[in-house]
FIDO-531070 format. One record per residue: x, y, z of N, C-alpha, C in turn. Coordinates in steps of 0.02 Angstrom, whole numbers, plus 32768, in hexadecimal, padded with zeros to 4 digits. Layout:
N
((X; Y; Z); (X; Y; Z); (X; Y; Z))
...
# end
This chain:
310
((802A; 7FC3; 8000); (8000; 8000; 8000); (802A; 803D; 8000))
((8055; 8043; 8016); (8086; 8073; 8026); (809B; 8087; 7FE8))
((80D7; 8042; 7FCF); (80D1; 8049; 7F88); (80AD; 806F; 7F48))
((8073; 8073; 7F50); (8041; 8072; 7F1F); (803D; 80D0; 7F26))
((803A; 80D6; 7F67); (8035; 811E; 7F72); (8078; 8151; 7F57))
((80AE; 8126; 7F71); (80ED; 813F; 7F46); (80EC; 8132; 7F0A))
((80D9; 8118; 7EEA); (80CA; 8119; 7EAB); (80AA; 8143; 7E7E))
((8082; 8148; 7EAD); (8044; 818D; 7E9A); (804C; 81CD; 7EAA))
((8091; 81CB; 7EF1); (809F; 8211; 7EE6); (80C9; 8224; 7EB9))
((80FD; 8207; 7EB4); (811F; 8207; 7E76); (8113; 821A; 7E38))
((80C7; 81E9; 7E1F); (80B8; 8207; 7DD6); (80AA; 823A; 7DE6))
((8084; 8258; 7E1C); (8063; 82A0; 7E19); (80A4; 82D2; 7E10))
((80BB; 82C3; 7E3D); (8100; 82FE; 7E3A); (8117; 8313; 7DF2))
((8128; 82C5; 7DCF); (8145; 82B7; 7D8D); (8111; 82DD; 7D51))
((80D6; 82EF; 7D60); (80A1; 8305; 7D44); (80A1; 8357; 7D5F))
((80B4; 8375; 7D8A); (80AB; 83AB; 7D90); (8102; 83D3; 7D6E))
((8130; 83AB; 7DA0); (8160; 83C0; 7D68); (8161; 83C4; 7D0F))
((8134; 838C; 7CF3); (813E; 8389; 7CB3); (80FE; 83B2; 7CA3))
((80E6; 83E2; 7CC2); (80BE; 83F9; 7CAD); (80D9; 8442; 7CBD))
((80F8; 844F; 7CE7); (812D; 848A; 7CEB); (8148; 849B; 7CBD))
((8173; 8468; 7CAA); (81A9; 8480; 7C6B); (818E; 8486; 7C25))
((8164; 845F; 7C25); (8119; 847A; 7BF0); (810A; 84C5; 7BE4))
((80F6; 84CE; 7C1F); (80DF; 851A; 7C23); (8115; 854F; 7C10))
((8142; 852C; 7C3F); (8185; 8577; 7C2C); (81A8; 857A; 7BF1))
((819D; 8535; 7BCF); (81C1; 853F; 7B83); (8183; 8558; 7B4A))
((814B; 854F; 7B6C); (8121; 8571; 7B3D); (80F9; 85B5; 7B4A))
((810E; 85C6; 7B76); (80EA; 860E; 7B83); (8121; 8633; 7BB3))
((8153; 8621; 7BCF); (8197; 865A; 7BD8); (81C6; 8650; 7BBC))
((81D3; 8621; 7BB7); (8227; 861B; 7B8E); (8221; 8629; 7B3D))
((820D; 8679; 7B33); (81EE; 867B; 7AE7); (8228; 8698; 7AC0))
((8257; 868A; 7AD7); (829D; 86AA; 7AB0); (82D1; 867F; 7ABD))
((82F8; 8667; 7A7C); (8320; 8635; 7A81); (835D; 8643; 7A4A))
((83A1; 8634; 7A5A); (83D1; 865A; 7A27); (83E6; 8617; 7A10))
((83D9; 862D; 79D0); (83EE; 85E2; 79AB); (8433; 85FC; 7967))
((8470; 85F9; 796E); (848E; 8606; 7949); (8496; 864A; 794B))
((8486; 8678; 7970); (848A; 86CD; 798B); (8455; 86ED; 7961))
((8426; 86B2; 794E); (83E1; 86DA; 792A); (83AC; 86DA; 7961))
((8381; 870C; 7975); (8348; 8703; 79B6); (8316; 86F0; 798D))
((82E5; 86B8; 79A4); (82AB; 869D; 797F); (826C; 86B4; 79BE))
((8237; 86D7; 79BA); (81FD; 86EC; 79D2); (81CA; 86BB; 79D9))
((81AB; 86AA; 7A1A); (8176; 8667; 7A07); (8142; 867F; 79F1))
((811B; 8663; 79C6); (80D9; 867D; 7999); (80B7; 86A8; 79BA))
((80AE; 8699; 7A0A); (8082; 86B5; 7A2C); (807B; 86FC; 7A31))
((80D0; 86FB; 7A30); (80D5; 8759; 7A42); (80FB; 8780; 7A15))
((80FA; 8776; 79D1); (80F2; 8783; 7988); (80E2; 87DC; 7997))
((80F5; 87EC; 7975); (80D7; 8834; 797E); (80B1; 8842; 7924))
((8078; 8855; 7938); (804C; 8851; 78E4); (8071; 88B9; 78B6))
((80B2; 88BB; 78A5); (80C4; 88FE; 78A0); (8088; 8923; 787A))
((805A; 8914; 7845); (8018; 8920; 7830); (7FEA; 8958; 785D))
((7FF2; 891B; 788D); (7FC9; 894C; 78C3); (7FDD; 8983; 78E3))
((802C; 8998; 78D6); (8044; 89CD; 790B); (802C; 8A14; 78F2))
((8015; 8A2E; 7916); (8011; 8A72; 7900); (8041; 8AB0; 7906))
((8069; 8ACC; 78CB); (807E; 8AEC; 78DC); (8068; 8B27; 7901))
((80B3; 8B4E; 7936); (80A3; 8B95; 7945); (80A3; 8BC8; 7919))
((807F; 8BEE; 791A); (806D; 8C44; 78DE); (80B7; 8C53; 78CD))
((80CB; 8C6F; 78A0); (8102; 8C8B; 7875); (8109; 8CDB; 7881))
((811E; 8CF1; 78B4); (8111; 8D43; 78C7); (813C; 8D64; 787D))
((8118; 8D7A; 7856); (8156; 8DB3; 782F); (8163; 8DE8; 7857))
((81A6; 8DD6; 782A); (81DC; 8E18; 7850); (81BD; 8E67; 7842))
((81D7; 8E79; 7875); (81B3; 8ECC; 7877); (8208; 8EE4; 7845))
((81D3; 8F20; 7818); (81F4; 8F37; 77E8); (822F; 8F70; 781C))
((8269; 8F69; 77FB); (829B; 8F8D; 7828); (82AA; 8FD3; 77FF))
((828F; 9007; 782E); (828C; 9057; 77FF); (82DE; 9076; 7816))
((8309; 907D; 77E6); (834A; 908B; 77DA); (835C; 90D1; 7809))
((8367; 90DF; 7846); (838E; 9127; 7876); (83B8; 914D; 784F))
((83E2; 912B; 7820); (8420; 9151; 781A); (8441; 911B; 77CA))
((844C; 914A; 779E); (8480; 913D; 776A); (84BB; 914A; 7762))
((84F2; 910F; 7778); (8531; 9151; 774C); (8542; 9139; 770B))
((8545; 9170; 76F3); (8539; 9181; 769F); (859A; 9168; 768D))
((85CB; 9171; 76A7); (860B; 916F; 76A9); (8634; 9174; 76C9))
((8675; 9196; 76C3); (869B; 91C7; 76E5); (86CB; 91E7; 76C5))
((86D5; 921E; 76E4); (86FD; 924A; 76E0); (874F; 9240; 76B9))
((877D; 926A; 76B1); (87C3; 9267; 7695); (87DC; 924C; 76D1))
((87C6; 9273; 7719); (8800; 9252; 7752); (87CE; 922F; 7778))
((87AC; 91FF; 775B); (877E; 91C6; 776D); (8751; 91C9; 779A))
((8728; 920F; 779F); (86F3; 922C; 77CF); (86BD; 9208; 77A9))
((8698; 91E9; 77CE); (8641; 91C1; 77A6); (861A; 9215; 779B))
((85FF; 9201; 776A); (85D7; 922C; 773A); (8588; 9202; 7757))
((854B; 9225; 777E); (852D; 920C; 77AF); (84E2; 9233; 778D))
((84B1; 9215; 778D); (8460; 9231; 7764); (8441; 920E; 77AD))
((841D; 923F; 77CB); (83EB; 9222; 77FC); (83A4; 9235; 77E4))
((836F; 91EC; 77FC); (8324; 91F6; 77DD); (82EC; 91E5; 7807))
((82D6; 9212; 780C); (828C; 9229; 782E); (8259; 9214; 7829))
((8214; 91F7; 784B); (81F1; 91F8; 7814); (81E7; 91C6; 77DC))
((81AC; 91AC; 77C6); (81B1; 9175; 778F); (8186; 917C; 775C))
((8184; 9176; 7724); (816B; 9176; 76E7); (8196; 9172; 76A5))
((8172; 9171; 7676); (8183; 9176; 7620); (81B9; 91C2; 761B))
((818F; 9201; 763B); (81B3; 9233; 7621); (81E9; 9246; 7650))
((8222; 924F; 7621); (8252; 9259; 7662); (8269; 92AB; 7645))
((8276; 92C3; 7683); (8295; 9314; 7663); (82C3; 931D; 76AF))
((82F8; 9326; 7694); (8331; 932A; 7686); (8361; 9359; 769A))
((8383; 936D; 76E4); (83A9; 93B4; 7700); (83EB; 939C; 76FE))
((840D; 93D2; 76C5); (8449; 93BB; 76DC); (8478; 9414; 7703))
((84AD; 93F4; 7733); (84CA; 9437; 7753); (852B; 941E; 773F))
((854C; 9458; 773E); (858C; 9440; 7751); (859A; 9438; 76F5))
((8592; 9439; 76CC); (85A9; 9438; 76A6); (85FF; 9459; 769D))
((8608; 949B; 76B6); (863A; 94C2; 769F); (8665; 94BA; 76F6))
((8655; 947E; 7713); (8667; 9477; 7762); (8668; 94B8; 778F))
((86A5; 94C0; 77A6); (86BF; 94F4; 77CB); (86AA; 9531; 77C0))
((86A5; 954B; 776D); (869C; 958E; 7771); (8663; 95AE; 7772))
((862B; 9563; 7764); (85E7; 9576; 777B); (85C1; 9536; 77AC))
((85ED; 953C; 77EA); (85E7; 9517; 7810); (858E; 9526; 7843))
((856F; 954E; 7832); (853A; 9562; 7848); (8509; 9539; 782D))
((851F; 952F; 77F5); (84CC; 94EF; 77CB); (84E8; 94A6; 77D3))
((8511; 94A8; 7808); (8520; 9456; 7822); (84F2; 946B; 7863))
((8502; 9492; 7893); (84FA; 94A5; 78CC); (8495; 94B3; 78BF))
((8476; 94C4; 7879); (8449; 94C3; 7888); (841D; 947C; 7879))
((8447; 9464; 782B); (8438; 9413; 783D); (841F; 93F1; 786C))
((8468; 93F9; 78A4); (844F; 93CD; 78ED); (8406; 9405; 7924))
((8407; 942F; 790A); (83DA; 945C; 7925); (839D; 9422; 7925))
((838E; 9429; 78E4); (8359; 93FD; 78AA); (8349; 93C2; 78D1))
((8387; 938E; 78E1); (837D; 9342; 78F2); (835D; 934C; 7931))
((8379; 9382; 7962); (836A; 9377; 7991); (8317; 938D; 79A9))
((830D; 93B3; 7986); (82C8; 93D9; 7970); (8298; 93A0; 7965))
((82AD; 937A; 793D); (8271; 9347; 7913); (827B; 9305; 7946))
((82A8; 9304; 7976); (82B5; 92D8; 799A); (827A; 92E0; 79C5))
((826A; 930B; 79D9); (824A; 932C; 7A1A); (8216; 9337; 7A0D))
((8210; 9341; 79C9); (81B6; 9352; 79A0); (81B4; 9329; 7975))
((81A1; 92E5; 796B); (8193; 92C5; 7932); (815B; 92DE; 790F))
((8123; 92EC; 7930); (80F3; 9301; 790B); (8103; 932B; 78DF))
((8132; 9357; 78D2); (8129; 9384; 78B5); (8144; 936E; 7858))
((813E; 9330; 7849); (8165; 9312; 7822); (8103; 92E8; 780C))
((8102; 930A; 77CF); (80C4; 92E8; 77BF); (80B0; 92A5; 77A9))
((8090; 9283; 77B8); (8073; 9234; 778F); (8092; 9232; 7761))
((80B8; 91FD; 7741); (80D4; 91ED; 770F); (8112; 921F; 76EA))
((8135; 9232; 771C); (8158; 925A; 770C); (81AB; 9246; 7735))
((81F5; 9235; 7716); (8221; 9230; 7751); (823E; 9261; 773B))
((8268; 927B; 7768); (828E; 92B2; 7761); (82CD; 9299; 7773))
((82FD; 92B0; 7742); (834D; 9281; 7752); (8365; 92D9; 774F))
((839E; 92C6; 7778); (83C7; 92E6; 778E); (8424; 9302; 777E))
((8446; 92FE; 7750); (848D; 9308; 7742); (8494; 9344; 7772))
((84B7; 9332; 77B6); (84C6; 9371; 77DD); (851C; 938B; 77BE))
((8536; 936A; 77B1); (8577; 9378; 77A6); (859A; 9370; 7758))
((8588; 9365; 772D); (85AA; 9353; 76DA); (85E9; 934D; 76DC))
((8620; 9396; 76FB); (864D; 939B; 76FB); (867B; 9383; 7731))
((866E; 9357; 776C); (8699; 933E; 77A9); (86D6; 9362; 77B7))
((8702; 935C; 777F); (8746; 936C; 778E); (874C; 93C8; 778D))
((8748; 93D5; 7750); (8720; 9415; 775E); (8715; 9438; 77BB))
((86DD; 942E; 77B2); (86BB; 9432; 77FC); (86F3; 9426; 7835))
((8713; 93EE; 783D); (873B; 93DF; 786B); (8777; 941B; 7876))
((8793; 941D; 7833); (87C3; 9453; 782D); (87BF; 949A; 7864))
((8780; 94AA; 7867); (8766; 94E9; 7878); (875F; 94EF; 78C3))
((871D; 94B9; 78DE); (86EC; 94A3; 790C); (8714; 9475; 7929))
((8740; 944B; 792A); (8751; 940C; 7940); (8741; 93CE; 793A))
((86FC; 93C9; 7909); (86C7; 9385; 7912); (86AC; 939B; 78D5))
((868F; 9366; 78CA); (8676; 9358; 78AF); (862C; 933F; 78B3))
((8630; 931F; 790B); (85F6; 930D; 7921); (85BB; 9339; 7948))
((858F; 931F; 796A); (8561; 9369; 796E); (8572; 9384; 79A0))
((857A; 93BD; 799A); (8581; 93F9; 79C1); (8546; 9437; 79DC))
((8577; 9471; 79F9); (8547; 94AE; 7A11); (8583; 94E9; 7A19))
((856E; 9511; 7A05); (858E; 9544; 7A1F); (85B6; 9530; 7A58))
((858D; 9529; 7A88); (85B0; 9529; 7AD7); (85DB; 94FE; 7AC8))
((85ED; 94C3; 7AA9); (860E; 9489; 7AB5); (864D; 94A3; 7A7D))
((864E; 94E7; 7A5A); (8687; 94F8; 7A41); (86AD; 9521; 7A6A))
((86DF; 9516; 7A82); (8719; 9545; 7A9E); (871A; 9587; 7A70))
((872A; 9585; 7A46); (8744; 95C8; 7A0E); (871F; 95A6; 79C7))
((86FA; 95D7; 79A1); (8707; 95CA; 795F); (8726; 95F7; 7932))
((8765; 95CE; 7909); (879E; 960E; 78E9); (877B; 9634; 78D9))
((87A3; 967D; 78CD); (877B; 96AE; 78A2); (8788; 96AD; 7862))
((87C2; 9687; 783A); (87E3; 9682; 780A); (87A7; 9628; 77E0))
((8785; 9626; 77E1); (8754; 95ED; 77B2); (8772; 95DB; 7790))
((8788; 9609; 7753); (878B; 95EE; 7700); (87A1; 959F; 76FF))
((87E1; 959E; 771F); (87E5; 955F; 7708); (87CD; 9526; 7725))
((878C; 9524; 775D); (8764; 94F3; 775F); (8729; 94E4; 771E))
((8735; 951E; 76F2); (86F7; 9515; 76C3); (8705; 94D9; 7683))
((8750; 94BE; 7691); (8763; 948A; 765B); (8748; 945B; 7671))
((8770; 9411; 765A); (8772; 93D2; 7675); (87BC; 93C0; 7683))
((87D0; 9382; 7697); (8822; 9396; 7687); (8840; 9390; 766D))
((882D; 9377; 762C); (8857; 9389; 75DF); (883F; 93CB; 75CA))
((8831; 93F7; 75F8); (8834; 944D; 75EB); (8800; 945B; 75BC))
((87CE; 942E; 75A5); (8796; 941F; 7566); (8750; 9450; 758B))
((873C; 947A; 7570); (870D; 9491; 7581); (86D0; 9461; 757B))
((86B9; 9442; 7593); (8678; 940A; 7580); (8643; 9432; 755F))
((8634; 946D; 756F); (85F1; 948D; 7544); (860C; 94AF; 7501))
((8648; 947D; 74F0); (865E; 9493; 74A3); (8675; 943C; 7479))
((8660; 940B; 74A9); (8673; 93DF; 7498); (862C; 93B5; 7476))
((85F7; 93CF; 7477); (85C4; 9390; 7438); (85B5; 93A5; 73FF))
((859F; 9384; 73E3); (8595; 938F; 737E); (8572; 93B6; 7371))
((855F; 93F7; 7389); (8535; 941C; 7366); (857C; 945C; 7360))
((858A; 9472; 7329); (85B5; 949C; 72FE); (85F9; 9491; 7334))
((860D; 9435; 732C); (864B; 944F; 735A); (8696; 9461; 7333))
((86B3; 948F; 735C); (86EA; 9495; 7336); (872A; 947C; 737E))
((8764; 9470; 7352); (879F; 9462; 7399); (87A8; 949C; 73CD))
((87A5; 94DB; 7393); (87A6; 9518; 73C6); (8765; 9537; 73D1))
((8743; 9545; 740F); (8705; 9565; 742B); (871A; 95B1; 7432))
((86CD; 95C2; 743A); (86F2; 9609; 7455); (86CD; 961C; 74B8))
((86E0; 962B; 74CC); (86BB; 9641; 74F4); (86BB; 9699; 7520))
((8694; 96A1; 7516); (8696; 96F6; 7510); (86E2; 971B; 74E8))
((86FF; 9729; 74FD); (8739; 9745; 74C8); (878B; 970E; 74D8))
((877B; 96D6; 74F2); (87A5; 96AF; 74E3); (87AE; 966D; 74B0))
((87E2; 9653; 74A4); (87BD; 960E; 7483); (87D3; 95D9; 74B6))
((87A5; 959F; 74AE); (87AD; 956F; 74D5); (87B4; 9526; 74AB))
((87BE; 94F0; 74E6); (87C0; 94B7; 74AF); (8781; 9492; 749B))
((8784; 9487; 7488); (8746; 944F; 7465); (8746; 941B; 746C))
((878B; 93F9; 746E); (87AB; 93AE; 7470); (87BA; 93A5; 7428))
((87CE; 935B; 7433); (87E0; 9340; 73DA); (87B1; 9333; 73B3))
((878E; 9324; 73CF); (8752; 9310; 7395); (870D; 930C; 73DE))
((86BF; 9327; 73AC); (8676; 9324; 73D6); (867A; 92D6; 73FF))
((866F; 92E1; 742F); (8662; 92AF; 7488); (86C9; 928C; 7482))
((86D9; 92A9; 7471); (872D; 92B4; 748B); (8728; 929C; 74CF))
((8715; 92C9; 7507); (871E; 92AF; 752F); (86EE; 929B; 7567))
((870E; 9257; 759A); (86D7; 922F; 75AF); (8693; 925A; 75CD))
((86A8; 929A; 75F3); (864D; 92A7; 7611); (8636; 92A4; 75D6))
((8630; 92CC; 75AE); (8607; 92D7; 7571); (85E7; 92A8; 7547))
((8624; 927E; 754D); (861F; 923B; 7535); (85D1; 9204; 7544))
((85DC; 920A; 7588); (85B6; 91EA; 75CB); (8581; 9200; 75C3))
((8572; 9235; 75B9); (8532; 9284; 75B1); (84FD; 9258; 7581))
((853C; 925A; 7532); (8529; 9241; 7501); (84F4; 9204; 74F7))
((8522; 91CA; 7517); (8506; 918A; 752E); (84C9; 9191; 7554))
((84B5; 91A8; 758B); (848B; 91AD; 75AF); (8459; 91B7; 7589))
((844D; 9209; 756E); (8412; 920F; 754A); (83F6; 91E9; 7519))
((8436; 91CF; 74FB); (840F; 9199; 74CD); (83F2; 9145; 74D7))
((840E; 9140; 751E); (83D6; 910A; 7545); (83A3; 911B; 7564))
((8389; 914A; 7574); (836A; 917A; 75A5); (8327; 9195; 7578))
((8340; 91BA; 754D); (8326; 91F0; 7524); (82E1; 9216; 7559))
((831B; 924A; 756C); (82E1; 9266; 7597); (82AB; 9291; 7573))
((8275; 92BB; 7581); (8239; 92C6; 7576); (8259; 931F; 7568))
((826C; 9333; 759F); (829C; 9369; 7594); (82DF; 9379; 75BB))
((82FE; 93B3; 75AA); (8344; 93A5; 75D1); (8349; 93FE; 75E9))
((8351; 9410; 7615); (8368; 9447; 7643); (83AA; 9459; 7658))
((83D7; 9467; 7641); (8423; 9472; 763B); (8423; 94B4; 766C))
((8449; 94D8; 76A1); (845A; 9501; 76D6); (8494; 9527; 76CB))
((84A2; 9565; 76AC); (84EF; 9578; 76AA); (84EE; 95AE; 76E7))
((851E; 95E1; 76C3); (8532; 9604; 76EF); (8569; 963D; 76C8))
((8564; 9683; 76D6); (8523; 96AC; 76F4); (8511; 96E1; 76C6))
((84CD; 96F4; 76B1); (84A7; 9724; 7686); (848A; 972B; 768E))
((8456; 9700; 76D2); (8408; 9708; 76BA); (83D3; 971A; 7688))
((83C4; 96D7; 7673); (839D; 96BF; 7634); (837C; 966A; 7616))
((8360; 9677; 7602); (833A; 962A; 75E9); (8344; 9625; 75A7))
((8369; 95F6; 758E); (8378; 95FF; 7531); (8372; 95C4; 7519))
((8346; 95B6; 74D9); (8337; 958A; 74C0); (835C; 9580; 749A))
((8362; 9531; 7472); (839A; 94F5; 745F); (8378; 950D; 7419))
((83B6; 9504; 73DB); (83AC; 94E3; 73A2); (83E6; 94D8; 7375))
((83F0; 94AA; 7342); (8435; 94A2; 731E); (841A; 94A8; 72D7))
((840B; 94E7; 72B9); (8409; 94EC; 7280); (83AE; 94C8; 726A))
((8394; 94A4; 728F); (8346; 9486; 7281); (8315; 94B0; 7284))
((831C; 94F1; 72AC); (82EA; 9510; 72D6); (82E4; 9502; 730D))
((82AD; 952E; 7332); (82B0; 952E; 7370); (826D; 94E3; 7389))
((8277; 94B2; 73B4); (823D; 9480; 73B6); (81FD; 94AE; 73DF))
((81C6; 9493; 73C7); (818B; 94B5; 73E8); (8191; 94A3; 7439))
((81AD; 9474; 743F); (81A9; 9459; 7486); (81E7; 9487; 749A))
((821B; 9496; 7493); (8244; 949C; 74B5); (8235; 9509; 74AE))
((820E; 951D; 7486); (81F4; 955C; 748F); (81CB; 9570; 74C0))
((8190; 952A; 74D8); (8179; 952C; 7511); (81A5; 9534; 753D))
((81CE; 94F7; 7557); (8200; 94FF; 7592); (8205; 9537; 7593))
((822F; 9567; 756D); (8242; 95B3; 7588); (821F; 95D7; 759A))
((81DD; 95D5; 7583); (81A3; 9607; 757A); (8192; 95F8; 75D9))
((818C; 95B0; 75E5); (8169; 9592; 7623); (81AE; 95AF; 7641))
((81D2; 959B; 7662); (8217; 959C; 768F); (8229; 95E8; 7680))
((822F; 961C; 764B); (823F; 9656; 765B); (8201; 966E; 7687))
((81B8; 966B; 7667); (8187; 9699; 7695); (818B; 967E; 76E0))
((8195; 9644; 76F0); (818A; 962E; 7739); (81C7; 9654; 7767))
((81EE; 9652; 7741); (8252; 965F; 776D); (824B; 96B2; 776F))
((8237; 96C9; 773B); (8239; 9714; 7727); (8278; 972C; 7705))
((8290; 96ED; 76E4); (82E0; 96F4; 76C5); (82B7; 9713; 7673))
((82D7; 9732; 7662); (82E8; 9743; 7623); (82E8; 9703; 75E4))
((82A9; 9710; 75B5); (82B9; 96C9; 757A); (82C8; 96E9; 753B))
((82FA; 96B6; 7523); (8315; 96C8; 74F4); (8321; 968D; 74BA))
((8302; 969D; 747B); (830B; 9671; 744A); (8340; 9646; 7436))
((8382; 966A; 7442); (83DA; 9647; 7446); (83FC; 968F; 7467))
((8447; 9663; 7463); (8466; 9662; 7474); (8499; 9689; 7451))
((8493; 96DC; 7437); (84BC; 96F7; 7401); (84E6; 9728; 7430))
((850B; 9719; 747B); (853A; 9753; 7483); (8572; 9756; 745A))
((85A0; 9720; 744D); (85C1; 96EF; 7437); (85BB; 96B3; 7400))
((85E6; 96A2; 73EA); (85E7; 965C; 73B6); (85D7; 9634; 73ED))
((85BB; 95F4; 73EF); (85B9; 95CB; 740A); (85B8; 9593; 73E7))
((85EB; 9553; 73EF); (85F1; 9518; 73C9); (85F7; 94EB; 73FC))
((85D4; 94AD; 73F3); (85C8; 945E; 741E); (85A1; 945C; 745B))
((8573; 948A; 7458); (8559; 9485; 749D); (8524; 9456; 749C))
((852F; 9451; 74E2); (84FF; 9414; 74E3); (84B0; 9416; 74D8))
((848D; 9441; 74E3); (8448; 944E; 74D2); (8436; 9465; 7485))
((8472; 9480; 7475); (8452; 946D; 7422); (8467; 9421; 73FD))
((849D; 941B; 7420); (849F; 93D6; 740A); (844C; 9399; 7420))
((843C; 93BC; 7449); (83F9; 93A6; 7466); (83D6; 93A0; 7427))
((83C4; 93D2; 7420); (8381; 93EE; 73E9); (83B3; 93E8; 73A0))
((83CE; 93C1; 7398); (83FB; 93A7; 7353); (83D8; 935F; 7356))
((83CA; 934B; 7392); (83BB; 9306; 73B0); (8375; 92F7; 73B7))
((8348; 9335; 7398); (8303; 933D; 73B9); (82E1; 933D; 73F9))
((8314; 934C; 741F); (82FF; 9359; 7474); (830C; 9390; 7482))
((82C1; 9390; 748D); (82A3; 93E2; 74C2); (82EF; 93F3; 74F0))
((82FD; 9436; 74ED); (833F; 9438; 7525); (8342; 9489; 7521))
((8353; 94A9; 7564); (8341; 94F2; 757B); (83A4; 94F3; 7599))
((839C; 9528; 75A1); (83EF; 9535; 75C1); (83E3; 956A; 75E7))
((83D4; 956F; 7629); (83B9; 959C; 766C); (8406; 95B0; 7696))
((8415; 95EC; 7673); (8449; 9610; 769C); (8444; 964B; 76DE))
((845A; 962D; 76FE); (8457; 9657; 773C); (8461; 96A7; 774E))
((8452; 96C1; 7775); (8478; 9709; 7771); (84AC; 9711; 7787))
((84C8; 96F4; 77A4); (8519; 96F3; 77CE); (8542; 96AE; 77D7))
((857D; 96B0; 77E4); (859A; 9681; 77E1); (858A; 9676; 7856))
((856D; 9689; 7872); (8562; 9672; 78A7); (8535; 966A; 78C4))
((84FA; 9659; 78AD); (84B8; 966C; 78C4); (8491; 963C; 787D))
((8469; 95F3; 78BF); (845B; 95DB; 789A); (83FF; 95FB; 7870))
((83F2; 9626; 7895); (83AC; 9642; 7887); (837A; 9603; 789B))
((8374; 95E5; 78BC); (8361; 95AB; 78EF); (82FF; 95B9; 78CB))
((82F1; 95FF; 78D4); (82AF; 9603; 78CC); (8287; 9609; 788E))
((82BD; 9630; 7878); (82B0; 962A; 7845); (82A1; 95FB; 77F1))
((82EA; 95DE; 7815); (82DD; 95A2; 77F3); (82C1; 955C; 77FD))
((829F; 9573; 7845); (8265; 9539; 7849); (822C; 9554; 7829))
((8214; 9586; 782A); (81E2; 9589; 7800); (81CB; 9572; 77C2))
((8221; 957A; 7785); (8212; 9570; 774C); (8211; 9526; 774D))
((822D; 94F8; 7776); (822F; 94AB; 7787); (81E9; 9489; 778A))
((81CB; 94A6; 77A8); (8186; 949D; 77C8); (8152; 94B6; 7784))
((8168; 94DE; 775E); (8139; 94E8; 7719); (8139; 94BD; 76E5))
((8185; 9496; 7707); (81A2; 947D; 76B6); (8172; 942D; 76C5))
((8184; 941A; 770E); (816C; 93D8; 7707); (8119; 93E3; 7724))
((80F1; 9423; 7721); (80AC; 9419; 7722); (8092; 9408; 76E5))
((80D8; 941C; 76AC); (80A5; 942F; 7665); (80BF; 93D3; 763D))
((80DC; 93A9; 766F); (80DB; 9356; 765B); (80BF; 9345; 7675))
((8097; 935F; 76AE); (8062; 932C; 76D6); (8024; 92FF; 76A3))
((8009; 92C3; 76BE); (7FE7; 92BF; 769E); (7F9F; 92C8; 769D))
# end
């Protein structure tokens, strides 16, 4: 009898163990490396059909702060800052002649910092880019920098300019693009250089390039000093658009408008090379070489980009 019971515990045992290892080879032990390949037991198969992917976020469009267009002869970046977003872009440039009209850099950054602080004032569909400096080296010569400044942050500015108004191959840049250029410029009763040949050298060069990826809507050029608003042309006539500009930006500023530019010969400048190019382009000279007219020439700013609003 005893027997019989050991017998019977036995099978049972022998039955629960073999019913153990049953279980665990068929419902845990579901991964097995056979040859360093992993085989999955049917059970827990994954159906990929069924997975649903997560949403695809598109990327948010990235609106461009700052261009540099090049650099300089003594390797200063040539720098376009942009405001503002839309199709029409119009276009301030300061610093062209650097140092000796270091006031339309100084009002440039006036500008950034202005539109920094007022976006609104920059209409729907409209960006406004910025060239505070054209000339870097120029500028530096004079001012020390090239970068933005203030009055206060100048120790001295020479009283002697002229020769911040080059670049430093001594090239006058507002005698260096293709509209009537010659090697020798004149500028009021001197002559100046021109360079070797139209976009000779790199700002101009850089200038060049830009607008023709860009192609802004219109262009606003800053000299220094006459006080006056003078409209662009190379032998085409004057553009209807760019007759507005003067008409708008002289009445707002209270500057003086003027059809061209006849004190003097003038050869390669850049705003008729503009309107050689069919772009609207004004050339807004200051009254002094120290005084950026801050108010004045926000006004005509504020006419120019009410009359692109949409």
């Amino acid at each position: 009898m005893n027997d019989m019971k050991l017998i019977t515990t036995i099978a049972i045992v022998a039955l629960i163990v073999a019913g153990g290892i049953f279980i665990y080879f068929k419902y845990f032990n579901t991964i097995k490396i056979e040859d360093n390949d992993i085989e999955i037991a049917p059970e827990f198969v994954i159906d990929e059909s069924q997975i649903i992917p997560p949403p695809v976020e598109e990327p948010e469009e990235v609106v461009e702060k700052e261009t540099v267009l090049g650099t300089s002869v003594e390797n200063r970046a040539i720098t376009a800052y942009h405001y503002g977003e839309g199709e029409k872009e119009i276009l301030f440039v300061g610093g062209i002649h650097g140092g000796y009209s270091w006031n339309t850099a100084l009002l440039a950054y006036e500008l950034m910092d202005y539109l920094e602080q007022n976006p609104n004032t920059i209409p729907e569909g409209v960006r406004v880019s910025i060239i505070p400096v054209l000339n870097p080296d120029g500028l530096t010569k004079i001012v020390g920098t090239a970068e933005r400044f203030s009055l206060a942050s100048i120790p001295q500015v020479q009283a002697d300019t002229v020769a911040g108004r080059f670049n430093a191959n001594t090239v006058d840049l507002n005698r260096n693009f293709d509209c009537d250029w010659q090697t020798k410029g004149t500028w009021q009763d001197k002559a100046v250089s021109g360079g070797n040949a139209p976009f000779s050298e790199p700002e101009s060069l850089a200038f060049k390039k830009y607008i023709e990826s860009s192609k802004p809507t219109a262009v606003i050029v800053w000299y220094s000093s006459l006080g006056g608003v003078f409209a662009s042309n190379c032998h085409n006539g004057i553009l209807p658009e760019t007759s507005a500009l003067t008409t708008l930006y002289a009445d707002a500023s209270g500057y003086q408008a003027y059809e061209n530019f006849d004190f003097y010969e003038i050869t390669g400048d850049v705003v008729n090379w503009l309107a050689k190019n069919n772009i609207p382009a004004i050339s807004v000279l200051l009254t002094t070489h120290d005084d950026t007219e801050w108010n004045k020439n926000l006004s005509g700013i504020e006419a120019v980009l009410n009359h692109y609003a949409e």
